[in-house]
C-alpha positions, -999 to 999 in steps of 0.1 A, spaced: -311 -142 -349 -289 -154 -319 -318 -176 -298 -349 -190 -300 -378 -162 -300 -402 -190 -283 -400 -195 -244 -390 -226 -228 -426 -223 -214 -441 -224 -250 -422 -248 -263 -435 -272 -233 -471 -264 -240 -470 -272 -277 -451 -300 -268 -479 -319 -246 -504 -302 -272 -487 -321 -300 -484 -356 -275 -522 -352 -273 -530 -348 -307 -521 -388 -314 -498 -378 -344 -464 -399 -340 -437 -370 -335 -402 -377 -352 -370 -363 -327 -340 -366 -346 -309 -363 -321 -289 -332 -324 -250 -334 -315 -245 -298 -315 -268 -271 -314 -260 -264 -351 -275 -296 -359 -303 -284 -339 -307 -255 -365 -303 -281 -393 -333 -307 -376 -363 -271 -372 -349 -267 -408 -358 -298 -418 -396 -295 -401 -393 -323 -375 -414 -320 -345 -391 -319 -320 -348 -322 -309 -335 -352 -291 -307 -346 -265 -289 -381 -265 -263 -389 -231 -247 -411 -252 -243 -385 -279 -226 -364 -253 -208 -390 -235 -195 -395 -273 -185 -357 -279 -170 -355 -247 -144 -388 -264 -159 -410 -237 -179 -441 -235 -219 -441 -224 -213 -457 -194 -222 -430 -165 -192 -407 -169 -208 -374 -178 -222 -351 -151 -251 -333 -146 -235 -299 -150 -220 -307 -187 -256 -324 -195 -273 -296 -189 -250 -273 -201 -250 -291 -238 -291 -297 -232 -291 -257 -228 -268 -244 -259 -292 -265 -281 -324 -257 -265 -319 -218 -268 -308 -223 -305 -344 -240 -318 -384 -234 -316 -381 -271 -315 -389 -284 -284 -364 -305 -265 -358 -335 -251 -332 -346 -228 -318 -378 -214 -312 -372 -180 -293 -410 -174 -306 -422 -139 -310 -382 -128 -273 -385 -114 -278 -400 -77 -302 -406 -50 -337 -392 -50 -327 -356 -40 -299 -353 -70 -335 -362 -93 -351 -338 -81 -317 -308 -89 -315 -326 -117 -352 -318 -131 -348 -282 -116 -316 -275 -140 -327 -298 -167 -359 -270 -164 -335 -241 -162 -323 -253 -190 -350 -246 -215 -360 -279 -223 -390 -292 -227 -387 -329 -211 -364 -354 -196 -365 -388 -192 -352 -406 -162 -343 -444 -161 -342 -473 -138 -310 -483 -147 -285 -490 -114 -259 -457 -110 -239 -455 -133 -259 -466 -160 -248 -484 -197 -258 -474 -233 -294 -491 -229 -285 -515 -261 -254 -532 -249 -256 -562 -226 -242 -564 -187 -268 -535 -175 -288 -536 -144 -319 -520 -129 -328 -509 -98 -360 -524 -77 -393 -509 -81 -392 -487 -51 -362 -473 -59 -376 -467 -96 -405 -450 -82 -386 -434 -57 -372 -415 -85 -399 -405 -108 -419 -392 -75 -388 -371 -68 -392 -355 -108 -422 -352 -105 -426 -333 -71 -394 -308 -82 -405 -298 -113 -418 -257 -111 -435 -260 -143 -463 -279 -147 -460 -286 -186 -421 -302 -184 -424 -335 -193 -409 -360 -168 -407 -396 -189 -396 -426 -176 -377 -448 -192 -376 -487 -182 -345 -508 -191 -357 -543 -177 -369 -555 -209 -334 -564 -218 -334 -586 -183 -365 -602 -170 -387 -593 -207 -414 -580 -218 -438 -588 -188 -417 -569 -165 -414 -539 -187 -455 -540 -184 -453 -541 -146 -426 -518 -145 -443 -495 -166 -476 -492 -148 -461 -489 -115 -440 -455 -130 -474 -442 -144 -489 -447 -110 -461 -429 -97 -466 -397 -119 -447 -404 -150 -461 -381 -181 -449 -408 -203 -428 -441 -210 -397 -451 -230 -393 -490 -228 -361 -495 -240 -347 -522 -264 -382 -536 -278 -374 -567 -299 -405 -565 -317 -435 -542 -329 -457 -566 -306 -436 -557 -277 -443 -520 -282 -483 -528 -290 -481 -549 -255 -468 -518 -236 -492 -497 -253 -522 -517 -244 -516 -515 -204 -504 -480 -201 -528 -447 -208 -498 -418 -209 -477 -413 -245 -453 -443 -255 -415 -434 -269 -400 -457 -291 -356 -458 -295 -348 -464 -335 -311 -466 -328 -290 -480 -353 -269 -511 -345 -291 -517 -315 -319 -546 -303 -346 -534 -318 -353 -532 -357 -354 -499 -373 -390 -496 -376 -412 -474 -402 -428 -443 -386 -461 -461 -403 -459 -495 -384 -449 -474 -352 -480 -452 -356 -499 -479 -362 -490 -498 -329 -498 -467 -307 -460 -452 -306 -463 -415 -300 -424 -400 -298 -397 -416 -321 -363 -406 -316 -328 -412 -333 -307 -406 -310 -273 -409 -323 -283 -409 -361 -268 -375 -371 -235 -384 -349 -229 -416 -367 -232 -397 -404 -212 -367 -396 -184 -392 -385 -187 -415 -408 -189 -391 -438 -157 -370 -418 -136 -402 -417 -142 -406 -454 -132 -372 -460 -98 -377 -437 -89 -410 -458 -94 -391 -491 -68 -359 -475 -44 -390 -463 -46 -411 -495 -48 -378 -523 -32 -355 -508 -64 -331 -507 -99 -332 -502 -115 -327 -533 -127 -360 -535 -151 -348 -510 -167 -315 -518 -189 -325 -538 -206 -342 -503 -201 -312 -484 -223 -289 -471 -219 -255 -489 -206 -222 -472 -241 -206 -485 -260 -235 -471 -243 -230 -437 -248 -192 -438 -280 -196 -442 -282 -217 -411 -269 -195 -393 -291 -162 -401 -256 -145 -415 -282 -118 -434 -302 -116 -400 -270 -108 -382 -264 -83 -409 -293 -63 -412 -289 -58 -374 -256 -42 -377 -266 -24 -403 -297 -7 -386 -278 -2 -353 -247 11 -364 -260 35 -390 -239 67 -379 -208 82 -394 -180 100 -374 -174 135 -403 -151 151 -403 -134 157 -370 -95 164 -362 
């Protein structure tokens, strides 16, 4: 009932305990923290925080609008809602080295479990689309040193994610990958692989857990957790996979209202009242007003 009964410090130690096991963790991305609900229903390991699912919400483009104070806000109202451990993207950590570092402290206050920062030049682009541009290695180090050194608790992951492949290839994304270990990155997101043999490359030079992006519509093919697992991939996420199907099945519904004049076309597709109840603990909620408010006034003028 109401939040999660697991601390944000629990949640970060099962989190690396589960990156250390080798098992290939599946983070579907929520777009609300009901759909966080719906993903721990669902037994996935984990709850991705997309910044281009939130740029989305907020009915703008993923191109660096959204600010650290509505990130972390959204990254909070789902992490207190799941015993899923979270993870956010925290875009280039909004600024210079010093707005990293407040950004790791309130991505921490939030509750979740890890962040990844990204070499990307301020402000950044969705990491699939073309025209992006990254930063020079010192100024990518620069940044995951500043995570690294502001984080209070030991256990929140700081990833970094590299955007070069897209630019200079796969070599680069190597290079770039090593030097961010060296400077203290828990793990690496190399985005927009082209190839399983990309992803096997980056896993052969680098010794911390490996994130692979299966966005739809993107660069890289939407790859099997199998042939993921068997490259050495240890997160998975789908960022904006639950976003794109509640749309897409809501603009379906809205052309049945406009074209019949109701939608009964689409109930059958629906989720059910019971189903959502259930989601949200309605009984739970219940039994708790029942066993608080158990008194009676009598009979009193």
């Amino acid at each position: 009932m109401l939040y999660s009964s697991v601390t944000p410090a629990d949640k970060r130690a099962r989190f690396r305990e589960r990156l250390n096991s080798g098992e290939l963790l599946q983070l579907p991305g929520a777009f609300n923290p009901l759909s966080a609900k719906l993903i721990q229903d669902h037994n996935f390991d984990g709850v991705y925080i997309s910044g281009a699912v939130i740029s989305a919400d907020l009915g703008l483009p993923d191109i660096g609008l959204t600010t650290l104070t509505e990130v972390a806000l959204r990254a909070r109202q789902i992490s207190r809602v799941t015993d899923l451990p979270t993870l956010v993207d925290a875009d280039t950590g909004f600024g210079e080295p010093m707005n990293v570092a407040r950004t790791v402290q309130e991505m921490e206050d939030s509750g979740v479990a890890g962040l990844h920062i990204e070499d990307q030049v301020n402000p950044k682009r969705c990491g699939h689309l073309d025209g992006k541009a990254v930063v020079d290695s010192d100024t990518a180090i620069q940044r995951i040193r500043a995570a690294v050194d502001a984080r209070r608790d030991p256990n929140l992951l700081v990833m970094a994610r590299t955007d070069i492949r897209a630019l200079e290839g796969v070599d680069a994304a190597i290079t770039r990958a090593k030097q961010l270990v060296d400077a203290g990155a828990d793990a690496i997101f190399p985005e927009a692989m082209a190839s399983l043999a990309e992803f096997a490359a980056v896993r052969a030079a680098i010794d911390v857990p490996l994130l692979a992006n299966m966005t739809e519509f993107g660069k890289s093919e939407l790859f099997t957790t199998r042939q993921l697992s068997d490259v050495g991939v240890n997160v998975v996420i789908y960022p904006v996979t639950l976003l794109r199907s509640a749309m897409g099945a809501s603009e379906r519904t809205l052309e049945f209202i406009r074209a019949e004049g109701t939608q009964q076309s689409a109930v059958g597709t629906m989720q059910t009242r019971s189903r959502l109840y259930e989601l949200l603990d309605y009984e739970g909620y219940s039994r708790f007003d029942s066993s608080i408010f158990t008194f009676t006034l009598g009979d009193h003028d």
